[in-house]
C-alpha positions as CSV (number, residue, x, y, z in Angstrom):
1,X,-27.5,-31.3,-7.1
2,X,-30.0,-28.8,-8.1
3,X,-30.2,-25.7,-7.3
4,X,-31.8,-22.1,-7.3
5,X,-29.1,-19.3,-9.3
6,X,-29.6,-15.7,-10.9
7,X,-27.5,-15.9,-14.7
8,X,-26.3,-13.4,-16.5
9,X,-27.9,-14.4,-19.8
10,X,-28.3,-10.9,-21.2
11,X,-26.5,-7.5,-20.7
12,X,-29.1,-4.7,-19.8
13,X,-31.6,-7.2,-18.9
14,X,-33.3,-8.9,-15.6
15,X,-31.1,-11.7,-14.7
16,X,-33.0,-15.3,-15.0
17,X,-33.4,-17.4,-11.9
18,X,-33.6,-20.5,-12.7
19,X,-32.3,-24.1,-11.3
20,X,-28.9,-25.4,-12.3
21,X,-26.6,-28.0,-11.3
22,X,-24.0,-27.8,-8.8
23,X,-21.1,-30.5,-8.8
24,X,-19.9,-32.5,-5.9
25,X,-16.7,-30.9,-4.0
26,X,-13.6,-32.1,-5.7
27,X,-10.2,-32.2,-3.2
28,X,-9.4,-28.8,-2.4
29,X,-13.3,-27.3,-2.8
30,X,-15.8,-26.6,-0.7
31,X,-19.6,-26.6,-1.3
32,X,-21.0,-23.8,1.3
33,X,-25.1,-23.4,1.8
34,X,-25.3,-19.5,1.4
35,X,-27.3,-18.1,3.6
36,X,-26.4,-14.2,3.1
37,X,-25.3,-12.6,-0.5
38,X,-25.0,-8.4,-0.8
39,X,-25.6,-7.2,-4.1
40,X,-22.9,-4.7,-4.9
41,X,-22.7,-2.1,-7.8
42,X,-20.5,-4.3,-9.1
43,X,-22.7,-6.7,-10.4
44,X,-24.9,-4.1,-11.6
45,X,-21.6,-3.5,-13.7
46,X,-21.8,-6.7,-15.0
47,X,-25.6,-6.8,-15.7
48,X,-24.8,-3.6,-18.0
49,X,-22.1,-4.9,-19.6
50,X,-19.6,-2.5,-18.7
51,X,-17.1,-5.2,-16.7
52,X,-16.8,-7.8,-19.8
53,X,-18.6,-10.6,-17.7
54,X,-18.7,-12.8,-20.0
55,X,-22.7,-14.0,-20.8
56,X,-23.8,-17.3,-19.3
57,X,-22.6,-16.8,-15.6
58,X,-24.0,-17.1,-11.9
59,X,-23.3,-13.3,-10.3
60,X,-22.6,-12.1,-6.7
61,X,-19.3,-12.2,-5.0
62,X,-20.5,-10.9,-1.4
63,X,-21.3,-14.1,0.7
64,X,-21.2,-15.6,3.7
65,X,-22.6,-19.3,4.3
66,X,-22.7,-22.8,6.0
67,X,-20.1,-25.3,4.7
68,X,-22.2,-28.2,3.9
69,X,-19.5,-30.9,2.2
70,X,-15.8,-31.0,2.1
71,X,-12.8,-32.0,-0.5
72,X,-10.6,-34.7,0.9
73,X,-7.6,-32.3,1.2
74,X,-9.2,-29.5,3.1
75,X,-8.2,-28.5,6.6
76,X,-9.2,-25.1,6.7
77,X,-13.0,-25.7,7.4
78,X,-15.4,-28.2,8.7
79,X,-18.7,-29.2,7.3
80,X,-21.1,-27.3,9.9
81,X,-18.4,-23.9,9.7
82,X,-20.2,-20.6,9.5
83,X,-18.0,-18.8,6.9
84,X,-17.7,-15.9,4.6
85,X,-16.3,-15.9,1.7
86,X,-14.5,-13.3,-0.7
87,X,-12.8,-12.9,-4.5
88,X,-9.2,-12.5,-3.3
89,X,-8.4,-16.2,-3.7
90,X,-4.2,-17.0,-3.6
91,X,-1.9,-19.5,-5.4
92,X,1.0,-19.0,-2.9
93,X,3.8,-19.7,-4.9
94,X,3.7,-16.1,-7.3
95,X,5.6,-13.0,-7.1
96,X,3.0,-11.0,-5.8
97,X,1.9,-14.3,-3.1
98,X,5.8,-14.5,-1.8
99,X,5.5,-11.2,-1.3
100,X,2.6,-10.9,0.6
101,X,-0.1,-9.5,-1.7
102,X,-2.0,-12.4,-1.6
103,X,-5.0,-10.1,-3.4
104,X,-2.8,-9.3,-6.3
105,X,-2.0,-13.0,-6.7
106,X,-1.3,-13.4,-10.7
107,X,-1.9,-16.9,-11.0
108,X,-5.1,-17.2,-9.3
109,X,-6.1,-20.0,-11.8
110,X,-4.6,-22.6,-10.0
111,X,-7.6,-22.5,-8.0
112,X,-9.8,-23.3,-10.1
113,X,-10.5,-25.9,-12.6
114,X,-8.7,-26.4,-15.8
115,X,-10.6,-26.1,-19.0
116,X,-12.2,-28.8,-20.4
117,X,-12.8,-30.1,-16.5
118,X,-16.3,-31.1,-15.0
119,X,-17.5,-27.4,-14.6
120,X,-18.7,-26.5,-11.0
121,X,-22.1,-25.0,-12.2
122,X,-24.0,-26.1,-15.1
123,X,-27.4,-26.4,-16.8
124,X,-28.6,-29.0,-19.1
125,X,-24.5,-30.1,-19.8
126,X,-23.7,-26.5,-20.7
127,X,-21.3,-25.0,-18.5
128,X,-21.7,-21.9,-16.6
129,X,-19.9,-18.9,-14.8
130,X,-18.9,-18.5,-11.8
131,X,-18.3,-14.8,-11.4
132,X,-15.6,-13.9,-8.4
133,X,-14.5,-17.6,-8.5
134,X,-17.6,-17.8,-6.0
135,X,-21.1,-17.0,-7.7
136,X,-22.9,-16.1,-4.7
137,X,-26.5,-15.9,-6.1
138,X,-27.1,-18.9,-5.8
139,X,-28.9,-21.6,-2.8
140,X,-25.2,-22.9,-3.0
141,X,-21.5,-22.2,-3.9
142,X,-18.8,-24.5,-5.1
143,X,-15.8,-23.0,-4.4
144,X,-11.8,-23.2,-3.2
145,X,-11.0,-23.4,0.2
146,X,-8.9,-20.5,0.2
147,X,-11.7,-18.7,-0.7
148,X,-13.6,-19.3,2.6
149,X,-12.3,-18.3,6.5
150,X,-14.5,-19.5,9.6
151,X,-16.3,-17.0,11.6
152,X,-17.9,-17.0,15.1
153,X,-21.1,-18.8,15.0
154,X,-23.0,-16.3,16.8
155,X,-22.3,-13.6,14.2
156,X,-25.1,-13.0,12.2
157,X,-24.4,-14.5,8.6
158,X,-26.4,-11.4,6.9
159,X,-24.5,-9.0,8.3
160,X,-20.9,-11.3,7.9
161,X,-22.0,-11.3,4.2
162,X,-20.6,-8.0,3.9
163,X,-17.2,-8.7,4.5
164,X,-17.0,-10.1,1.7
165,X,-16.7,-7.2,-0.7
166,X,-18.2,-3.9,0.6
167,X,-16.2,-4.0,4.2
168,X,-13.5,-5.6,2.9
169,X,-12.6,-3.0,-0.1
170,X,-13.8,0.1,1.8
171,X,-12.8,-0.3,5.4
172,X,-9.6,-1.8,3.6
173,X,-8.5,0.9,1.7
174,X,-8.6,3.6,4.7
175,X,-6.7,1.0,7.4
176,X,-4.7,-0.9,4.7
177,X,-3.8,0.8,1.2
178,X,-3.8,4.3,2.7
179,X,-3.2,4.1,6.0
180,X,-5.0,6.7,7.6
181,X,-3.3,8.8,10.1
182,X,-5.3,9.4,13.6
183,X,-5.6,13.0,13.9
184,X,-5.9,13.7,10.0
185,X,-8.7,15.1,7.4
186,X,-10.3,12.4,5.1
187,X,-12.5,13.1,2.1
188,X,-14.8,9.9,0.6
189,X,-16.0,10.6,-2.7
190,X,-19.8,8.5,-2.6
191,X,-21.5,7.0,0.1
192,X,-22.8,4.0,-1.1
193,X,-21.5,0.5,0.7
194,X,-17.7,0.9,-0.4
195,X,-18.2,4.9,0.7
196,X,-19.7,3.9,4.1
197,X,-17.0,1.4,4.2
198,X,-14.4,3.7,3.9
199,X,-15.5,6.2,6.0
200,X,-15.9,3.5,8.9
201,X,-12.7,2.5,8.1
202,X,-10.9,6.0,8.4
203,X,-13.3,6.3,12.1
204,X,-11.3,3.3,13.3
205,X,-8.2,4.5,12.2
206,X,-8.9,7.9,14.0
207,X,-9.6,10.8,11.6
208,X,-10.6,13.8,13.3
209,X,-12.5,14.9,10.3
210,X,-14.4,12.6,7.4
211,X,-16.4,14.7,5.0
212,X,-18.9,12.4,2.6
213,X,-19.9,13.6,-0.8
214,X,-22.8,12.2,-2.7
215,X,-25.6,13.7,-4.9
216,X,-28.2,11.8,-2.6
217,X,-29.0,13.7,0.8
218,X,-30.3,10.2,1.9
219,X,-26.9,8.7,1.6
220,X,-25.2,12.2,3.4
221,X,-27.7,11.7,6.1
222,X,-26.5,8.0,6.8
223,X,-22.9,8.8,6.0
224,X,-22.9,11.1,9.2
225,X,-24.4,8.0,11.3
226,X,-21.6,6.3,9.9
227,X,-18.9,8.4,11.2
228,X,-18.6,11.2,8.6
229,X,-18.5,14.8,10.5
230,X,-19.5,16.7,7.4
231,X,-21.1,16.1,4.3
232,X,-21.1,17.9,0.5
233,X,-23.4,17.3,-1.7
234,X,-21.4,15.9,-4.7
235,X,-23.3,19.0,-7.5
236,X,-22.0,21.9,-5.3
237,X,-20.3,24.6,-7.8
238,X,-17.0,24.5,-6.0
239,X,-16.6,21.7,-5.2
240,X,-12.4,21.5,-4.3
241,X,-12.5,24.9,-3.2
242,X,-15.4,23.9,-0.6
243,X,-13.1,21.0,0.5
244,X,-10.2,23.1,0.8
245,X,-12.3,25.5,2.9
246,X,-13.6,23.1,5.5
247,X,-9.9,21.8,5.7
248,X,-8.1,24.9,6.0
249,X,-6.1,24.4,2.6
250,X,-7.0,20.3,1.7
251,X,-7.3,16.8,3.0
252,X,-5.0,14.8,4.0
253,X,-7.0,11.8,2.1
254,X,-9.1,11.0,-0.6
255,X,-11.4,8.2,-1.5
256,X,-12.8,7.8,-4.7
257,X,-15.8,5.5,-3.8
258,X,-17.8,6.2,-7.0
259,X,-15.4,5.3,-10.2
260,X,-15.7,8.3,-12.2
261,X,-13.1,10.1,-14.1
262,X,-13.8,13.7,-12.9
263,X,-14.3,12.0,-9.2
264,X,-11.3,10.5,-9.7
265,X,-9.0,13.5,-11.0
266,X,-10.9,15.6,-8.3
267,X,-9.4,13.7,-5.4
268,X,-6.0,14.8,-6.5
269,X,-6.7,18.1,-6.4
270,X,-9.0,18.7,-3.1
271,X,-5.4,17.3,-1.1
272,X,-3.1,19.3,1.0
273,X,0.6,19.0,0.1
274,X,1.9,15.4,0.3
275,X,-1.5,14.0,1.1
276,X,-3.0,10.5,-0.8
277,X,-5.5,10.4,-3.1
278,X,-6.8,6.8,-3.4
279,X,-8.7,5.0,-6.2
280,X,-11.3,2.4,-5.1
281,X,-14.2,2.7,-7.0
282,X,-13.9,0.7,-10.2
283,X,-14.0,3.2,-13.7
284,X,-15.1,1.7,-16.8
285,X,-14.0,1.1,-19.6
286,X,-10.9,0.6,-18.0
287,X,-8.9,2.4,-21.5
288,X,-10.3,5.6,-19.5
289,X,-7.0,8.2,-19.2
290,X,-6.7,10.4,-15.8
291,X,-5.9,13.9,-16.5
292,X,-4.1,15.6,-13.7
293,X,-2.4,19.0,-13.5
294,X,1.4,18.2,-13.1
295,X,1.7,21.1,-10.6
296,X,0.0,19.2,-8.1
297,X,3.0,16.2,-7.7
298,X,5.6,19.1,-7.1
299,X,4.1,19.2,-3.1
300,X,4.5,15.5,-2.9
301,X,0.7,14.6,-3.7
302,X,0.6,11.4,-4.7
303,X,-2.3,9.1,-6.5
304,X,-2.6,5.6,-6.0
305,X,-5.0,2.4,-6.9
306,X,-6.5,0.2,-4.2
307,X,-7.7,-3.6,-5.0
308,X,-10.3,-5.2,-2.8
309,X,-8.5,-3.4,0.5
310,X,-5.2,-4.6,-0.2
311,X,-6.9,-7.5,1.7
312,X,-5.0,-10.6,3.1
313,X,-9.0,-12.0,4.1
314,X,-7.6,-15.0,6.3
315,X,-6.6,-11.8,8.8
316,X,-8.7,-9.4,7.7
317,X,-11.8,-10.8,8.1
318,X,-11.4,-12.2,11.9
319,X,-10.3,-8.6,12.3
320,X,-13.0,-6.6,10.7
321,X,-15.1,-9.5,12.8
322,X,-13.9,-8.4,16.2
323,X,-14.1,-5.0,15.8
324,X,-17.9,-5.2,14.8
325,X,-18.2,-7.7,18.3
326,X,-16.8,-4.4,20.0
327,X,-19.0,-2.1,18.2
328,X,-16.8,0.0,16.4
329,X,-17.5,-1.5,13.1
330,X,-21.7,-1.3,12.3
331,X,-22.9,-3.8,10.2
332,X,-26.4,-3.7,11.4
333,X,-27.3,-0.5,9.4
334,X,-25.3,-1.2,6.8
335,X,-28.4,-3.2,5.6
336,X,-31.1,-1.3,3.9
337,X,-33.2,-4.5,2.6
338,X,-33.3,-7.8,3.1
339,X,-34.7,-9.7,0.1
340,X,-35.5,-13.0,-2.0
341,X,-33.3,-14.3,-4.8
342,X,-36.7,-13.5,-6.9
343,X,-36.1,-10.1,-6.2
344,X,-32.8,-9.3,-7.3
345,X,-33.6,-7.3,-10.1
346,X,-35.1,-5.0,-8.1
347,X,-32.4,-4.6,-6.0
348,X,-30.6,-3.1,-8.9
349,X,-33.4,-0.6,-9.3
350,X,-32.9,0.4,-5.6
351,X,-29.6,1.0,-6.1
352,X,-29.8,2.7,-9.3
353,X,-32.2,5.2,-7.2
354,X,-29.6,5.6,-4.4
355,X,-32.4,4.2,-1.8
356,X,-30.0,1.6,-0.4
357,X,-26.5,1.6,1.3
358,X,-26.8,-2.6,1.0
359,X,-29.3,-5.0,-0.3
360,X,-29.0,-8.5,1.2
361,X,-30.6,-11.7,0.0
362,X,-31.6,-14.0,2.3
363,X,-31.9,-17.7,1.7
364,X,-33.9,-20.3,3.4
């Protein structure tokens, strides 16, 4: 089948759309019409070459869709299922699976197929990528089942889209990797859609004080509609001693939403005594070496990564689901754009001029 897709086919440079092939579901796929895909800063990585995407692959990993044909073998989902769809796929059978991480899963591979195999996407016999195991910028997606989980029909599919990275890794790392306490003082380093994920996700979990720091005052203003009760903007002087001021000697958390080395070691140090510093935003090249003052781990302060929300998405994403239906998660504004595959380039220029919080694109 042919269809519409935006390829990586140069780093720094407009990714083509163009039509490729799509294959046929195989026993355990599932071929899902996409209907909404965000475009994350992510995939801006890859467009720049900082990830190591390799050339020669569909992007976007932030869907949600229709399932439109079904592998023999698959139970999870129907053909007419409004899903969404995320990264975090699962072999079952690892260390990390029988344990429970399903998003650390090491041997994710047996989800896909093997070299040499009919390739899912392709274009004039040459295979392609699929980035995220999904490839979401694209009219359709070929994926694993385990990849997908069925959502409430009446759930608007632009705004489920999100819940496929952006909700996911930010609302995930305040409720799951860090556990925010009710009552307690959260910091979120950027405001973009992880940022505003985060600080929705340390709202829920009842933080009596969230303070959002960005360079952009468009992005403090929306953080406080978000939930964040006080904002910094990220080229203050000071900026630890600042934190520790409004805190009354540190935060409990912080939330590096940006993926920056200073950011990064800055989180460690704007803490109170045995408070968690966690890293969500994605530093490149990934050789980069934190410096920390060792002083700092002699009051318990402790510093730790965070993976697509420590996500198990089969219960996260009915979750994150309900608590939109009951208001307390807001997806709506979450959307600054709504735009064509065509125009996904220029979402990256948005983004790159901190004008958006989420660009969606919407398919026909």
């Amino acid at each position: 089948m042919q269809i519409k897709a935006a390829v990586l086919r140069e780093y720094n440079a407009p990714l083509s759309v163009e039509e490729i092939t799509i294959d046929s579901p195989r026993s355990n796929e599932v071929l899902v019409r996409t209907v909404g895909a965000g475009v994350c800063h992510s995939d801006l990585n890859n467009v720049q070459g900082l990830s190591g995407m390799p050339l020669n692959t569909v992007l976007g990993h932030e869907p949600a869709g229709i399932v439109e044909a079904i592998g023999s073998d698959v139970r999870s989902v129907k053909v007419g299922d409004h899903v969404v769809a995320c990264t975090s796929l699962w072999c079952g059978f690892c260390r990390q699976c029988r344990a429970g991480h399903l998003h650390l899963c090491s041997q994710r591979e047996t989800c896909e197929r093997a070299p040499g195999d009919t390739p899912r996407l392709s274009k004039d016999g040459d295979a392609l990528g699929q980035a995220a195991s999904l490839a979401c910028f694209a009219e359709s997606m070929l994926v694993h089942e385990r990849s997908v989980v069925p959502i409430d029909p009446e759930i608007p599919l632009d705004r489920a889209a999100l819940l496929g990275c952006a909700v996911t890794t930010g609302a995930g790392a305040a409720l799951n990797t860090a556990s925010v306490t009710p009552g307690s003082s959260v910091v979120v380093f950027g405001a973009g859609g992880v940022g505003i994920s985060v600080i929705q996700g340390a709202r829920i979990a009842g933080a009596a004080m969230i303070i959002a720091i960005d360079i952009s005052e468009k992005k403090l203003e929306s953080a406080q509609h978000f939930g964040a009760t006080h904002t910094i903007d990220a080229s203050h002087p000071t900026i630890v001693k600042e934190i520790k001021r409004l805190t009354n000697g540190g935060a409990d958390f912080a939330f590096d939403a940006v993926g920056r080395k200073e950011v990064a070691e800055n989180c460690l140090y704007c803490l109170a005594p045995r408070g968690v510093a966690t890293l969500v935003g994605a530093i490149f090249p990934v050789t980069t070496e934190l410096e920390f003052r060792v002083g700092h781990f002699f009051v318990e302060k402790r510093v730790q990564g965070c993976y697509m929300g420590s996500n198990r998405f089969q219960r996260d994403a009915p979750k994150y689901l309900d608590l939109y239906k009951q208001g307390r998660l807001n997806l709506d504004d979450m959307i600054s754009q709504r735009i064509t595959l065509d125009q996904v380039n220029d979402a990256f220029t948005a983004m790159e001029g901190g004008d958006v919080t989420r660009s969606v694109i919407i398919f026909d």
